[in-house]
mmJSON file of the N, C-alpha and C atoms, coordinates in Angstrom:
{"data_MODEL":{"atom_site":{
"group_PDB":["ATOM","ATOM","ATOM","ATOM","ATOM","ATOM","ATOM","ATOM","ATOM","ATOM","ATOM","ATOM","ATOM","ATOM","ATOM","ATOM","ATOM","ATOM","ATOM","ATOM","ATOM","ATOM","ATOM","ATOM","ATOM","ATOM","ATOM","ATOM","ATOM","ATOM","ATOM","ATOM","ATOM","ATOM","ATOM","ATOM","ATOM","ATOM","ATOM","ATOM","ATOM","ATOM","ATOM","ATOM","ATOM","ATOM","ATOM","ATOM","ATOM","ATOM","ATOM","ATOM","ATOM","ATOM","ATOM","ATOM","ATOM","ATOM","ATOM","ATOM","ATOM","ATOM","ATOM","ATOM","ATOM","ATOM","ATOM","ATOM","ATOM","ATOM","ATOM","ATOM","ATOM","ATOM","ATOM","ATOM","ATOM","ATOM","ATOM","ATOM","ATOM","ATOM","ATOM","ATOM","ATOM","ATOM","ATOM","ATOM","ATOM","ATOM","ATOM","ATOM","ATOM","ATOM","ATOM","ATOM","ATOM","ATOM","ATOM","ATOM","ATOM","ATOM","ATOM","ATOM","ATOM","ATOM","ATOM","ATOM","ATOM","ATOM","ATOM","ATOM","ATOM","ATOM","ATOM","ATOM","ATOM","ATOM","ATOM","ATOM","ATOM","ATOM","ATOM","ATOM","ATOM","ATOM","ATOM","ATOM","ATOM","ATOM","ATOM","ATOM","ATOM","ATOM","ATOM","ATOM","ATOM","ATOM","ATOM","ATOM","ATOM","ATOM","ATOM","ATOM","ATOM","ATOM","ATOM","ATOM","ATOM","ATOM","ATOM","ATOM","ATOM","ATOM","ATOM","ATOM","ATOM","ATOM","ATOM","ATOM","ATOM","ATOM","ATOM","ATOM","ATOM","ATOM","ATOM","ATOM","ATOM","ATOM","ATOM","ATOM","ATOM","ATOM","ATOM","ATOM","ATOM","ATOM","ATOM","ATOM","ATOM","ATOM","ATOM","ATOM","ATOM","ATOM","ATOM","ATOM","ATOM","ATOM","ATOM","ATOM","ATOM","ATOM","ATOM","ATOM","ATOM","ATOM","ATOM","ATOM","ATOM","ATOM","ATOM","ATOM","ATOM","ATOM","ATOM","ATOM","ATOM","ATOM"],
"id":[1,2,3,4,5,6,7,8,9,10,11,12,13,14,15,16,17,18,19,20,21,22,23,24,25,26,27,28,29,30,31,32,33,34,35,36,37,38,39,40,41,42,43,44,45,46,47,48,49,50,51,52,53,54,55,56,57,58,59,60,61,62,63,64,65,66,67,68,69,70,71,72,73,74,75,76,77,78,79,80,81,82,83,84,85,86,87,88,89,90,91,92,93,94,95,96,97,98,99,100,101,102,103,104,105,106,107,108,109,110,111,112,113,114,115,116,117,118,119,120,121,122,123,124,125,126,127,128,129,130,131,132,133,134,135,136,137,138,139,140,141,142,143,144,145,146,147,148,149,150,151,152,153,154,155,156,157,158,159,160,161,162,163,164,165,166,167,168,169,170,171,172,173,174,175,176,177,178,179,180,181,182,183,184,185,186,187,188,189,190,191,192,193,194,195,196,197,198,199,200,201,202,203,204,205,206,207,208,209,210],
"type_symbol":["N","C","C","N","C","C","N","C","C","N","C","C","N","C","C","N","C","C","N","C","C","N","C","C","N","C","C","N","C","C","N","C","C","N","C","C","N","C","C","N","C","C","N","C","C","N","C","C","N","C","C","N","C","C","N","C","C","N","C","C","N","C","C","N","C","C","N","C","C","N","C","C","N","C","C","N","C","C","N","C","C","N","C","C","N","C","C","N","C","C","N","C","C","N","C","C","N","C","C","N","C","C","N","C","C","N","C","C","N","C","C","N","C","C","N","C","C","N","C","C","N","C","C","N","C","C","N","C","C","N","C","C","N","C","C","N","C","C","N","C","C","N","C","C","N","C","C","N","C","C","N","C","C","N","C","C","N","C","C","N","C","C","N","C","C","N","C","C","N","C","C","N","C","C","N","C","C","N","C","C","N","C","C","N","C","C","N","C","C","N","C","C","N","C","C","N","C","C","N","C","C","N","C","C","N","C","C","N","C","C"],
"label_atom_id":["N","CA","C","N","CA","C","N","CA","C","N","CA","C","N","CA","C","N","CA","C","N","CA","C","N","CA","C","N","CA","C","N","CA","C","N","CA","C","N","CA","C","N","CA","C","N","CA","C","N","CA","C","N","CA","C","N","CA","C","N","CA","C","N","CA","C","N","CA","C","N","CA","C","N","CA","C","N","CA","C","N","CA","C","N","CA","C","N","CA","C","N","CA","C","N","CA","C","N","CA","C","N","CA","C","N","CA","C","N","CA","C","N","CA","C","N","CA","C","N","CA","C","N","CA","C","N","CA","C","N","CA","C","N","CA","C","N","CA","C","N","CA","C","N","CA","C","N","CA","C","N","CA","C","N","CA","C","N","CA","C","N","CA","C","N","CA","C","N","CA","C","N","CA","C","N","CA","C","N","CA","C","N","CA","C","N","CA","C","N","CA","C","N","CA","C","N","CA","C","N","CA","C","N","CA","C","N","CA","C","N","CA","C","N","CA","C","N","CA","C","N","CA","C","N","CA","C","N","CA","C","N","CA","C","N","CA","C","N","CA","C","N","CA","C"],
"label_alt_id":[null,null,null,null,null,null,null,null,null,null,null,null,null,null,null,null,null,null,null,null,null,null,null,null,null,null,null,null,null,null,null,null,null,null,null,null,null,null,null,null,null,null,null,null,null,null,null,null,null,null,null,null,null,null,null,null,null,null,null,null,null,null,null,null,null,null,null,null,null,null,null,null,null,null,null,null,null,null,null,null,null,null,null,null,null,null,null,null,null,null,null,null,null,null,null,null,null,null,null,null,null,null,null,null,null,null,null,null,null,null,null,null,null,null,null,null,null,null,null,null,null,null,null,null,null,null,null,null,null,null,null,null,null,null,null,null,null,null,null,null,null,null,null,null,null,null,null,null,null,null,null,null,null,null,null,null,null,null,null,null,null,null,null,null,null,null,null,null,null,null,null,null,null,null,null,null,null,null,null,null,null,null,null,null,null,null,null,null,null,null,null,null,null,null,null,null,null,null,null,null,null,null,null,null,null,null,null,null,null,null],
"label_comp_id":["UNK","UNK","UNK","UNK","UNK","UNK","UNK","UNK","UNK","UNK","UNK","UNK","UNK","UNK","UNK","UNK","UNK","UNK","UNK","UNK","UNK","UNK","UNK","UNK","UNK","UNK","UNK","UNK","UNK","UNK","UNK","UNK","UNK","UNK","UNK","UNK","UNK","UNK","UNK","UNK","UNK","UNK","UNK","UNK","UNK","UNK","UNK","UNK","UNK","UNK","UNK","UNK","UNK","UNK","UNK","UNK","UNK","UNK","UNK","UNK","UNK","UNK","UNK","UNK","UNK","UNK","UNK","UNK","UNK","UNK","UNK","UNK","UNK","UNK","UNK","UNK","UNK","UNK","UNK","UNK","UNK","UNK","UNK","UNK","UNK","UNK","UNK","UNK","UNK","UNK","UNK","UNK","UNK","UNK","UNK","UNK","UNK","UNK","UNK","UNK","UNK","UNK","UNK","UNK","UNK","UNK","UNK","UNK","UNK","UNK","UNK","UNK","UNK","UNK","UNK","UNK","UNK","UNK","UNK","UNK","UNK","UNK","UNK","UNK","UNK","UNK","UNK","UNK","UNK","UNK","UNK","UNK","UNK","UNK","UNK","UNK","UNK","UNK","UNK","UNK","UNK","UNK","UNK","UNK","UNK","UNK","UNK","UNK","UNK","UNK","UNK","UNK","UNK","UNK","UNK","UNK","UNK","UNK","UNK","UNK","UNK","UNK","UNK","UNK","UNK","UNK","UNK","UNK","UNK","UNK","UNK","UNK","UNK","UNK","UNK","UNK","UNK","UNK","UNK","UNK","UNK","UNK","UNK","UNK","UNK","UNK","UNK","UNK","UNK","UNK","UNK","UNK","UNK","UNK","UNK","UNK","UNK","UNK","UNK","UNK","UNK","UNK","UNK","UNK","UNK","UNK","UNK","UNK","UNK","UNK"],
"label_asym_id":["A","A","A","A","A","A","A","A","A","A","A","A","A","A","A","A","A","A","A","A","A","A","A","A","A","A","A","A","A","A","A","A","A","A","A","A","A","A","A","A","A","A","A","A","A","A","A","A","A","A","A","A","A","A","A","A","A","A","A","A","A","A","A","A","A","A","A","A","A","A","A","A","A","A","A","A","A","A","A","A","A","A","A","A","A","A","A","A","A","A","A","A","A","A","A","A","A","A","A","A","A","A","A","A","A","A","A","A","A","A","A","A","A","A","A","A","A","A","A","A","A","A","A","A","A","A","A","A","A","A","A","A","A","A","A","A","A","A","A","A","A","A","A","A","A","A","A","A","A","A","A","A","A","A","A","A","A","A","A","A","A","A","A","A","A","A","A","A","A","A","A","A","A","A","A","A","A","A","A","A","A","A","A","A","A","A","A","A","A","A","A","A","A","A","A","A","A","A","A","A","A","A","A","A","A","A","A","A","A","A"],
"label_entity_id":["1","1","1","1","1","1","1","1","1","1","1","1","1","1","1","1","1","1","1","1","1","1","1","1","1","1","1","1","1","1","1","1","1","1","1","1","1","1","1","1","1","1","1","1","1","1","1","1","1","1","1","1","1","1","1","1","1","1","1","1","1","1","1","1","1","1","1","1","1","1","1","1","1","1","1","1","1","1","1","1","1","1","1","1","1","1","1","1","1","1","1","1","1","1","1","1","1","1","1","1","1","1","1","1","1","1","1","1","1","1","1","1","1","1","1","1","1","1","1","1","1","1","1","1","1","1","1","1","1","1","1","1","1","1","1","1","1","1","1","1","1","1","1","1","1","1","1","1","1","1","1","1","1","1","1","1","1","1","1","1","1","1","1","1","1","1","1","1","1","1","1","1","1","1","1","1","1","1","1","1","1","1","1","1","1","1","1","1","1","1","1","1","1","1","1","1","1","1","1","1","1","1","1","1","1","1","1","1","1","1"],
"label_seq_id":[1,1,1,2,2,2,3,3,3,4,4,4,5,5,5,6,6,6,7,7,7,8,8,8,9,9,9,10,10,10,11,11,11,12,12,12,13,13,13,14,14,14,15,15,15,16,16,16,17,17,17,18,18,18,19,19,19,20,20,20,21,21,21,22,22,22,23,23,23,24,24,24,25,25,25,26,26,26,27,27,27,28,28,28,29,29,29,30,30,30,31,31,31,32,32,32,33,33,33,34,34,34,35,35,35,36,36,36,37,37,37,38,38,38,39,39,39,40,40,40,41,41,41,42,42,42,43,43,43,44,44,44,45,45,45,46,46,46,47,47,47,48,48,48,49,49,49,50,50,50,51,51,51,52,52,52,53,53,53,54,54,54,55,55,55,56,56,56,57,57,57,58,58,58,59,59,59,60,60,60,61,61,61,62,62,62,63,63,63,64,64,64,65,65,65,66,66,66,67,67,67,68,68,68,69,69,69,70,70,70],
"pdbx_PDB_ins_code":[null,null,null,null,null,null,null,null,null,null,null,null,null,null,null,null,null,null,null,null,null,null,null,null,null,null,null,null,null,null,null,null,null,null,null,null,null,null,null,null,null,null,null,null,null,null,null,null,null,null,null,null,null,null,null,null,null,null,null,null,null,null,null,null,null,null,null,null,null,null,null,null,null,null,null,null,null,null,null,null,null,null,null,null,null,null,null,null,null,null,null,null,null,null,null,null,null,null,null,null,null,null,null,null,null,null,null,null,null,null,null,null,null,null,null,null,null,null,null,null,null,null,null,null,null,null,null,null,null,null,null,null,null,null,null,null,null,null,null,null,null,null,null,null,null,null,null,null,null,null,null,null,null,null,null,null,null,null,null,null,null,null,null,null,null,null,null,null,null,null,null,null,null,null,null,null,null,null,null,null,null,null,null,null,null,null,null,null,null,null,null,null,null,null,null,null,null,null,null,null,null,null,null,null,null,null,null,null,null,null],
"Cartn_x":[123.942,124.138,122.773,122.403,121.263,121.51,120.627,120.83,120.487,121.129,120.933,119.717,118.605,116.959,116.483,117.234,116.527,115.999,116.683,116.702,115.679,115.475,114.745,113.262,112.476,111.102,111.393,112.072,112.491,113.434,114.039,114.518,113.481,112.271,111.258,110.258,110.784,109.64,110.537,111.454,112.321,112.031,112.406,112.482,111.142,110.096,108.855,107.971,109.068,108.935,109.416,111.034,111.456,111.112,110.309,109.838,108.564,107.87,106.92,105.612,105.345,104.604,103.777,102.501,101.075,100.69,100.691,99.353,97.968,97.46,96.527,95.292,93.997,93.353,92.535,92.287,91.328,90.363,89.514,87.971,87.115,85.871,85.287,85.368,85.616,85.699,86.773,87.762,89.313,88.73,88.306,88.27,87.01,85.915,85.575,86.624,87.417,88.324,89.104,89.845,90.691,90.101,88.785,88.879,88.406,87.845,87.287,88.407,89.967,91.412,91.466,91.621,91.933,90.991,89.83,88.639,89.422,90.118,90.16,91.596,92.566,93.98,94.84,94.131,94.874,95.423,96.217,96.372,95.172,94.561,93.593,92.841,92.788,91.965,93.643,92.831,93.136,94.988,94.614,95.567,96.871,97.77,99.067,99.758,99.01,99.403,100.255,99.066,99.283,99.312,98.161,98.341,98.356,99.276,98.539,97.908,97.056,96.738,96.726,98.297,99.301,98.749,99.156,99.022,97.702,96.911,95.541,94.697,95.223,94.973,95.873,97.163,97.756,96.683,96.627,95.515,94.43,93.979,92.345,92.966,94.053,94.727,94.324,95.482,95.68,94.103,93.2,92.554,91.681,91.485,90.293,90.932,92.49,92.556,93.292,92.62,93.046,94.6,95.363,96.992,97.59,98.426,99.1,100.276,100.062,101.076,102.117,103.051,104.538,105.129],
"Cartn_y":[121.366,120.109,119.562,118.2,117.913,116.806,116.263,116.074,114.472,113.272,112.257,111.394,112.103,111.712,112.098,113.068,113.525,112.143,111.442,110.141,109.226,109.569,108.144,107.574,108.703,108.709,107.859,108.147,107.387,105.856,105.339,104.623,103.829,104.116,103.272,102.789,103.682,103.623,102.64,102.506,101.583,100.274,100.123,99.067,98.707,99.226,99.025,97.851,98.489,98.244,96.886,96.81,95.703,94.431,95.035,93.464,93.116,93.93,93.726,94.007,94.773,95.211,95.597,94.794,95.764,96.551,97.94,98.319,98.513,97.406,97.218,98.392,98.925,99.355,98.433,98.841,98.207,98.096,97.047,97.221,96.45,97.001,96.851,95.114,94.151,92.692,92.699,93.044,93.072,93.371,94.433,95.042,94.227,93.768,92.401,91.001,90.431,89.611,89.779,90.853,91.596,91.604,91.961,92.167,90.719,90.061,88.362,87.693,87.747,87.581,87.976,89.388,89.94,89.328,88.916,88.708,87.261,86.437,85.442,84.947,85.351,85.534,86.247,87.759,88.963,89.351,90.008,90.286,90.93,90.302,90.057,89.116,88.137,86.645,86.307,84.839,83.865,82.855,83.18,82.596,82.908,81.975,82.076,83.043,83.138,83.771,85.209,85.783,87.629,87.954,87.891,88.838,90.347,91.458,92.714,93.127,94.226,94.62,94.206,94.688,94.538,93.233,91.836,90.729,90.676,90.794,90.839,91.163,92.104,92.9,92.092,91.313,90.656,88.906,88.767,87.683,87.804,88.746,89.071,89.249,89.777,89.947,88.954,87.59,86.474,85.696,85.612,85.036,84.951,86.346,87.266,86.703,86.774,86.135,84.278,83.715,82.843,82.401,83.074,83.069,82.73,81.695,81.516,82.698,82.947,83.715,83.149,84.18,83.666,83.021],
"Cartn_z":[92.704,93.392,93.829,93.568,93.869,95.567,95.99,97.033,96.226,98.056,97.525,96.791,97.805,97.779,96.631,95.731,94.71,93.521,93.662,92.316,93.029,94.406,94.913,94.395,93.83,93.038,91.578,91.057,90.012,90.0,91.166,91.176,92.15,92.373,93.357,91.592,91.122,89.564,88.918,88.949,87.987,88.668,89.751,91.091,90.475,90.962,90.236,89.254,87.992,86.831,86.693,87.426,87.053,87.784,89.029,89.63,89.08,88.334,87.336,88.588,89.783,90.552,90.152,90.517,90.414,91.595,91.561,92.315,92.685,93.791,93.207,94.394,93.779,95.318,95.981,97.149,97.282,97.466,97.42,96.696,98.185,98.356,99.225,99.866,98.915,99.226,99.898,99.383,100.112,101.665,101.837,103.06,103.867,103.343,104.128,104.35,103.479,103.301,104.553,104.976,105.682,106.986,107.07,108.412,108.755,108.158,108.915,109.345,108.212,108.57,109.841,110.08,111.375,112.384,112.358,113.757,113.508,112.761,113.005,112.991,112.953,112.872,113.486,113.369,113.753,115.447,115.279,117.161,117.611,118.785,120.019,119.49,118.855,118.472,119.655,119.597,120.197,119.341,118.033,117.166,117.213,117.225,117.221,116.016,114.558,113.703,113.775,114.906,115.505,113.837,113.317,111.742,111.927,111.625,111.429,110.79,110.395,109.085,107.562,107.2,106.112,106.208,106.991,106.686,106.005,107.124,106.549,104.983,104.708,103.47,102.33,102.636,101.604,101.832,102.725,102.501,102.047,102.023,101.173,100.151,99.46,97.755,97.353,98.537,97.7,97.499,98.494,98.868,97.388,97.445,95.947,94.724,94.66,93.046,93.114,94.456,94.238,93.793,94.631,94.945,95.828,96.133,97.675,97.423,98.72,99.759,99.412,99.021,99.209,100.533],
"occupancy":[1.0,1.0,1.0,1.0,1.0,1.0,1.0,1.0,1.0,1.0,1.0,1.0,1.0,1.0,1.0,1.0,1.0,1.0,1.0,1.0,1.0,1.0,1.0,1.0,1.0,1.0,1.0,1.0,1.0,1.0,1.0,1.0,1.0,1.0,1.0,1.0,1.0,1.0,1.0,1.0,1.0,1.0,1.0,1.0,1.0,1.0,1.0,1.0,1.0,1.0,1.0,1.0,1.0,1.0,1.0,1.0,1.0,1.0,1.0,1.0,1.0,1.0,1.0,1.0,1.0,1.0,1.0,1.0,1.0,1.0,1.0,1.0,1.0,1.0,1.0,1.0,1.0,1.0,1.0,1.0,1.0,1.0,1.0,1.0,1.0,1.0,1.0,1.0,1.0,1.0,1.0,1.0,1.0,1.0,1.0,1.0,1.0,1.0,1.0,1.0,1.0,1.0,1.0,1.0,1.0,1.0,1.0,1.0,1.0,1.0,1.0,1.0,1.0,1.0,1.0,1.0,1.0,1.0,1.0,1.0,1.0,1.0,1.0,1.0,1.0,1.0,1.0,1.0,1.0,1.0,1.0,1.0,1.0,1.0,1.0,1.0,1.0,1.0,1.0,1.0,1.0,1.0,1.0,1.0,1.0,1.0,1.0,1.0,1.0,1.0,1.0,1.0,1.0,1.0,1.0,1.0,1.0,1.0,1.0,1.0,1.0,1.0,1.0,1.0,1.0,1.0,1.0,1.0,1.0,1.0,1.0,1.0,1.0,1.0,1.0,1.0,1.0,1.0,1.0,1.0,1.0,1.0,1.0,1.0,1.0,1.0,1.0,1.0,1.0,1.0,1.0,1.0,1.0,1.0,1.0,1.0,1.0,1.0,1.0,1.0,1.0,1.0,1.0,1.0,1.0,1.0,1.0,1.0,1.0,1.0],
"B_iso_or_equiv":[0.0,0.0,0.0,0.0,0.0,0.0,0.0,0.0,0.0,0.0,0.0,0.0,0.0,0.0,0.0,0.0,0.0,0.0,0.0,0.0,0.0,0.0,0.0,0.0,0.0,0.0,0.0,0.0,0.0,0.0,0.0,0.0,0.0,0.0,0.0,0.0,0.0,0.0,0.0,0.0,0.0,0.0,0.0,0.0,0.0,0.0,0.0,0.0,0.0,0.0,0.0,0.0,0.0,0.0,0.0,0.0,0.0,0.0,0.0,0.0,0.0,0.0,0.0,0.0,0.0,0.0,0.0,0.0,0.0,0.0,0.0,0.0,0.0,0.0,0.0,0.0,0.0,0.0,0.0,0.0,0.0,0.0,0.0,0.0,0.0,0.0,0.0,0.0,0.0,0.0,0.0,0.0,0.0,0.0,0.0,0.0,0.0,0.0,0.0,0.0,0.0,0.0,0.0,0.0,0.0,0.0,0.0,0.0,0.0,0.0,0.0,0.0,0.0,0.0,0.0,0.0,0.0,0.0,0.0,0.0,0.0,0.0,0.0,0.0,0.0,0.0,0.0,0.0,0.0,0.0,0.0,0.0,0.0,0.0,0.0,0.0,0.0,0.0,0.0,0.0,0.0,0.0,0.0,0.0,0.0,0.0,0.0,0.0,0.0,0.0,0.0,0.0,0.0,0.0,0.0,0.0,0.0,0.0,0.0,0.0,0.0,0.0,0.0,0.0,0.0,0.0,0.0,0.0,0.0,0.0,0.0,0.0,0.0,0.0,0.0,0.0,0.0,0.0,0.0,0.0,0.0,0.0,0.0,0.0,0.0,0.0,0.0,0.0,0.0,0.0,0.0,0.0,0.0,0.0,0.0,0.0,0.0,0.0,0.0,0.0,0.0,0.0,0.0,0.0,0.0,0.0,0.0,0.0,0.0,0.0],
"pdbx_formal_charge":[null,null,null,null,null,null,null,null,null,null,null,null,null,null,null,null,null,null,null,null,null,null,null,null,null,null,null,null,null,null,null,null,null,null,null,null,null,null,null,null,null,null,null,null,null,null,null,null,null,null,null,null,null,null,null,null,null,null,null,null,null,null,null,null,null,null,null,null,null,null,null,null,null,null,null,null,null,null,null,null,null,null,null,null,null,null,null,null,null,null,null,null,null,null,null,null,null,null,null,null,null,null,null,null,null,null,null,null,null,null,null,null,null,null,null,null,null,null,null,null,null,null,null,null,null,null,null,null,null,null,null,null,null,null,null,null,null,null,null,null,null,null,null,null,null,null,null,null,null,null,null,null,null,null,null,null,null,null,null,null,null,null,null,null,null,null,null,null,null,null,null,null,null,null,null,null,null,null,null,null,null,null,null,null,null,null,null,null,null,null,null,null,null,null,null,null,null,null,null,null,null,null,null,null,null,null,null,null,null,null],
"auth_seq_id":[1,1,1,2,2,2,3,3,3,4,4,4,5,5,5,6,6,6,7,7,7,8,8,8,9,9,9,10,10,10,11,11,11,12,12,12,13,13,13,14,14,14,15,15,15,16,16,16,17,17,17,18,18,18,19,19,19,20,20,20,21,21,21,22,22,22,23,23,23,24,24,24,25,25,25,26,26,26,27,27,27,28,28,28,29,29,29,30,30,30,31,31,31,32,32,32,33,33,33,34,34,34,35,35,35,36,36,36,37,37,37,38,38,38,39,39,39,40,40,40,41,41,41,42,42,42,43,43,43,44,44,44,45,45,45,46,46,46,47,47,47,48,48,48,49,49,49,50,50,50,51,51,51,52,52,52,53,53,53,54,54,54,55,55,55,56,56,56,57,57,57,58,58,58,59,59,59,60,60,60,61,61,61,62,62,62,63,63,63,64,64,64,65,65,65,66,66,66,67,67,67,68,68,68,69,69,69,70,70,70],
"auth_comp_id":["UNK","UNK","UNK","UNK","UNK","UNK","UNK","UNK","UNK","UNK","UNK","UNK","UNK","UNK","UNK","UNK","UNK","UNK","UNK","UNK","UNK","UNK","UNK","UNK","UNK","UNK","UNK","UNK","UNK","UNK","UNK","UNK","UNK","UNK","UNK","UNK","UNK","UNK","UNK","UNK","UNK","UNK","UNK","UNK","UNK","UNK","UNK","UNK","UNK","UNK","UNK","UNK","UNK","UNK","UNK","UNK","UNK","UNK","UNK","UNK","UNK","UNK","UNK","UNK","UNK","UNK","UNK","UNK","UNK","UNK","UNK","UNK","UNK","UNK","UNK","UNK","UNK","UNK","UNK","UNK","UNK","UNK","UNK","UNK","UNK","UNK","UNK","UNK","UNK","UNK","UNK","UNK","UNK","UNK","UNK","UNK","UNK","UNK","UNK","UNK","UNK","UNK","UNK","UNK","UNK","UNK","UNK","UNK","UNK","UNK","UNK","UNK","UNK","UNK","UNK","UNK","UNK","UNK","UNK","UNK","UNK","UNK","UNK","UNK","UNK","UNK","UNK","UNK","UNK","UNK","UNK","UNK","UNK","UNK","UNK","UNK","UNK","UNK","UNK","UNK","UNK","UNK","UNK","UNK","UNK","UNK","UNK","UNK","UNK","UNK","UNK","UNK","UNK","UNK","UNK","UNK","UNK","UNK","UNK","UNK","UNK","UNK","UNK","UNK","UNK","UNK","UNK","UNK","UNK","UNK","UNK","UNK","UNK","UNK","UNK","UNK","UNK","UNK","UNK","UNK","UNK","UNK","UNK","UNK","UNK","UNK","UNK","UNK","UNK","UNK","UNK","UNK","UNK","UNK","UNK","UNK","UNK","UNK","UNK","UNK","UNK","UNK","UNK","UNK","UNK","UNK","UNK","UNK","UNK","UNK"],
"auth_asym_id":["A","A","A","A","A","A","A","A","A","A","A","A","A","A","A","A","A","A","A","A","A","A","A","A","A","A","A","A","A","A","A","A","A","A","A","A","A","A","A","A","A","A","A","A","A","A","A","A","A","A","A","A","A","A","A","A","A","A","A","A","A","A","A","A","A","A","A","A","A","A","A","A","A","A","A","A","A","A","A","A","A","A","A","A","A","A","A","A","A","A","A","A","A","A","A","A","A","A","A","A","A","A","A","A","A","A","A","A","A","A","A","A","A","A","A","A","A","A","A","A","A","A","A","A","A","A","A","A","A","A","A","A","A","A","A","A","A","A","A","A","A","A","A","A","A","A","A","A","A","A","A","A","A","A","A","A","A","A","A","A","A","A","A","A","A","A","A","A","A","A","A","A","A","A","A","A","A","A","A","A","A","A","A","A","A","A","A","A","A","A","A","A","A","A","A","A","A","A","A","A","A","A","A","A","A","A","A","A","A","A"],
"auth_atom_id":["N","CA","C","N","CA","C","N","CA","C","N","CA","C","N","CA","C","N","CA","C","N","CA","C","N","CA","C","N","CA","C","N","CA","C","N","CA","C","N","CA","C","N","CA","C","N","CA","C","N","CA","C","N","CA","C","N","CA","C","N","CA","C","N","CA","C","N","CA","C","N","CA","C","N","CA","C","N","CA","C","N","CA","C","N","CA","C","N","CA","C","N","CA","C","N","CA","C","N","CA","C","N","CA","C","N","CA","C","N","CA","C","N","CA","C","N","CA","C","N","CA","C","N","CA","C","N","CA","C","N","CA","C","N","CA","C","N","CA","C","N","CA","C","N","CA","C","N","CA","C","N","CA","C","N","CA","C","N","CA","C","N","CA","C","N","CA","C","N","CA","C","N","CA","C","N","CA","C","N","CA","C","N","CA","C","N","CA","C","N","CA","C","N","CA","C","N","CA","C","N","CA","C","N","CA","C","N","CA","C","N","CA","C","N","CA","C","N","CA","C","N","CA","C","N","CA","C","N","CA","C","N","CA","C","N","CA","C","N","CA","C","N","CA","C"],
"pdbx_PDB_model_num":[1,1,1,1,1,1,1,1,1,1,1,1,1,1,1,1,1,1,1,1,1,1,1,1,1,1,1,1,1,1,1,1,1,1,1,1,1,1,1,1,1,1,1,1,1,1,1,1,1,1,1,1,1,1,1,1,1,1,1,1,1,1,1,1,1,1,1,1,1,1,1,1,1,1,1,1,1,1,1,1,1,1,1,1,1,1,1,1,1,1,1,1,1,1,1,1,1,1,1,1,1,1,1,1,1,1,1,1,1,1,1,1,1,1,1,1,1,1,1,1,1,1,1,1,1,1,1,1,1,1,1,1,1,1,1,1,1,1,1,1,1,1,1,1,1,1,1,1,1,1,1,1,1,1,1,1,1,1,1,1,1,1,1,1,1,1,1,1,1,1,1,1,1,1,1,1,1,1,1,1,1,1,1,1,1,1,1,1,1,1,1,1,1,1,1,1,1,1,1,1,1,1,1,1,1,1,1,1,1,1]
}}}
């Protein structure tokens, strides 16, 4: 008997596949990108945004290949 979790590695790989997901790393620009976001967006700036992190780091994605944010 296998347990329920056993399929979940493979069905995150399918899921994956079928939303056509890149993983991407990230590269030292991102992580300048990211943090100027955060000094200028992020929670303790002044901005209504409150970006976390995550936000941050998906705005340096979009920012780098020239992509709007969903």
């Amino acid at each position: 008997m296998t347990s329920p979790s056993s399929d979940l590695p493979r069905e995150k790989t399918k899921l994956r596949e079928e939303l056509a997901l890149e993983v991407v790393p990230v590269t030292a620009e991102h992580a300048h990108l990211a943090r100027e976001a955060y000094r200028d967006y992020g929670r303790g700036s002044s901005h209504p945004a409150n970006l976390n992190d995550g936000d941050c780091f998906s705005y340096a994605l979009a920012s780098e290949r020239r992509q709007p944010l969903l």
